[in-house]
N, C-alpha and C positions, 0 to 999 in steps of 0.2 A: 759818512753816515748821514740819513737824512734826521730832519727836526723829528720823523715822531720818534726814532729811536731815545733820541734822551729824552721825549714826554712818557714813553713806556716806561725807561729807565728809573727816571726822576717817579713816577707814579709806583711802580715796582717799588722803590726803595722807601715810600713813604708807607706805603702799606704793611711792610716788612718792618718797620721801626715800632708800628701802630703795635702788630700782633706780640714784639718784643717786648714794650712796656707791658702790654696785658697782659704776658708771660711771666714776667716777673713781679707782680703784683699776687699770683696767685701762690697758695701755700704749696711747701717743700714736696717735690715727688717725684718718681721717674718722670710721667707725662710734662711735668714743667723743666726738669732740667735735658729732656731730648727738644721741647721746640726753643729754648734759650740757644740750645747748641747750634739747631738747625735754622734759625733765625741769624743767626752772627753768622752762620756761613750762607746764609743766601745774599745776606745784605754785605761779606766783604766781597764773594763774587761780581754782585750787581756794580760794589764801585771800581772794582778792576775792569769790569767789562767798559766802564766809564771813561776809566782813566785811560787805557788802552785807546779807545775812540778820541779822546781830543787828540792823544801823541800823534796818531796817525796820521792826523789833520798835516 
């Protein structure tokens, strides 16, 4: 994989943590507990896509 894949990656995953803490800051509801959900699963895909890419190496 080339360097920008993990500057996407790396940026992906910060962005994704960013909207998680915002997420959970706001008060109890369906809209907050679907992007709590859909936020942990972008950001454990983002590090599997991650982790996968050094093994390769």
């Amino acid at each position: 994989m080339s360097t920008s894949f993990y500057i996407l990656m790396g940026l992906l995953a910060c962005l994704t943590i960013i909207n998680l803490i915002n997420a959970k800051r706001r008060s109890q509801s369906k809209a907050r507990t679907f992007a709590v959900w859909f936020n942990g699963l972008a950001l454990t895909l983002i590090l599997l896509a991650l982790t996968i890419a050094i093994l390769q190496k």
